[in-house]
C-alpha positions as CSV (number, residue, x, y, z in Angstrom):
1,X,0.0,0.0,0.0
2,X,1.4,3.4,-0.7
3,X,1.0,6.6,0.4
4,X,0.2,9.8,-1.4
5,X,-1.2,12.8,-1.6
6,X,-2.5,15.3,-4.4
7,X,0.0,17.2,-6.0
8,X,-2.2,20.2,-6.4
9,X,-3.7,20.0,-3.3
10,X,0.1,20.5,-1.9
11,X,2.1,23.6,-2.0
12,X,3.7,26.7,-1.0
13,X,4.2,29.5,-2.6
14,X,7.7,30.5,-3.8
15,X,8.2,33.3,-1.0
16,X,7.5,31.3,1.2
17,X,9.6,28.0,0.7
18,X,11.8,28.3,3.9
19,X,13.1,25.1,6.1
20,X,10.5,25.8,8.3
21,X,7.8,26.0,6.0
22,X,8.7,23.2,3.9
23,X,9.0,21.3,7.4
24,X,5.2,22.6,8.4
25,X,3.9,20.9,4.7
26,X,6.2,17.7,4.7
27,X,4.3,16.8,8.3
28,X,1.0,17.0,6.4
29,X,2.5,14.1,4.3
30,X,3.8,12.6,7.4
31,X,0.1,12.7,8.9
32,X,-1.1,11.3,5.9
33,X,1.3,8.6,6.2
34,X,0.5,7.8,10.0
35,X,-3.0,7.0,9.6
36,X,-2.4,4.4,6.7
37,X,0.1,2.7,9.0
38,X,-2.8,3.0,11.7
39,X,-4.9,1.6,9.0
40,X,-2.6,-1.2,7.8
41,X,-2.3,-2.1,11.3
42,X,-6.3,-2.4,12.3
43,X,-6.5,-4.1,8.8
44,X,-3.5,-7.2,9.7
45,X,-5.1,-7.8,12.5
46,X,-8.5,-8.8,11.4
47,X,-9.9,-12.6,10.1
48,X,-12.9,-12.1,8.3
49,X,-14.3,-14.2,5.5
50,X,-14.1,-13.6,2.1
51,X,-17.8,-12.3,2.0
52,X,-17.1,-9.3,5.0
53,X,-13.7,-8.7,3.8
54,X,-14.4,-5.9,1.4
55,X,-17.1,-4.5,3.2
56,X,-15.3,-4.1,6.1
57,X,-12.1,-2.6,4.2
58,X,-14.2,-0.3,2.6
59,X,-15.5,0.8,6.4
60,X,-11.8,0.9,7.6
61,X,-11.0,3.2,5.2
62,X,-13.6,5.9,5.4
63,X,-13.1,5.7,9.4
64,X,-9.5,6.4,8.3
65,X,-9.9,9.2,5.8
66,X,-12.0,10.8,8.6
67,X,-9.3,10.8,11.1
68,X,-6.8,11.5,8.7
69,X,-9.0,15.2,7.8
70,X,-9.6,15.5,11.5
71,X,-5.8,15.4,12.2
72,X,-5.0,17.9,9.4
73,X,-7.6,20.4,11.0
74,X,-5.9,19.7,14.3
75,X,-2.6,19.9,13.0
76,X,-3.0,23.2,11.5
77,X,-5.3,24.3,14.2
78,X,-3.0,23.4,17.0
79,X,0.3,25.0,14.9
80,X,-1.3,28.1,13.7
81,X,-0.6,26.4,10.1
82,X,3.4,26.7,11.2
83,X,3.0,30.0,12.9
84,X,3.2,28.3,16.4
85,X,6.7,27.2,16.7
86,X,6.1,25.7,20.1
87,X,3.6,23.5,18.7
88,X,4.8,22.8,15.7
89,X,7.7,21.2,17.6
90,X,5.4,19.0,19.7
91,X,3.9,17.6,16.5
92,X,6.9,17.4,14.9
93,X,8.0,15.2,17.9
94,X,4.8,13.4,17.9
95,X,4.6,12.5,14.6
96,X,8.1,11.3,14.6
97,X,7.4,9.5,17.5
98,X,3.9,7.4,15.9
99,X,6.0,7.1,12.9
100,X,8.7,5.7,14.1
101,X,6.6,3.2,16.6
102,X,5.3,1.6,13.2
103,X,8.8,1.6,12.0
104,X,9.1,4.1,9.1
105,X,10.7,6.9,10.2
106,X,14.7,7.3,12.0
């Protein structure tokens, strides 16, 4: 399974392309990222027959794009979209952190 998002719906505009900045947008990837891990994981664990199996994927996955929109608003919420550099450090660590606890980030 891969993980990707939207080119378009991804950017920043060229004045504003710092570290930081580029930093602040990379996380929304990495948020993006941490709920398909989430996902994968709920999905491993479950034995279903072949005849619930796709319903239930199909329920897994919108429960998953809703968290995944409800951490973006959060994210940006909590951050100030990057204006917060307080807590745009604590999600910076705690997306590390979930990240690396799945085993896909250093």
């Amino acid at each position: 399974m891969k993980t990707f998002v939207v080119r378009s719906s991804s950017w920043v505009a060229d004045h504003a392309r710092t570290p930081y900045t580029l930093n602040h947008e990379q996380r929304h990837f990495d948020v993006v990222k941490l709920v398909v891990e989430r996902f994968k994981h709920r999905i491993r664990q479950d034995t279903l027959s072949v005849d619930y199996y796709a319903g239930h994927l199909q329920h897994q996955y919108l429960l998953s794009y809703q968290e995944m929109n409800r951490m973006q608003e959060q994210y940006d919420g909590e951050t100030g979209n990057g204006t917060n550099d307080a807590a745009q450090a604590r999600w910076n660590e705690r997306i590390t952190k979930e990240l690396q606890a799945f085993g896909v980030a250093q």
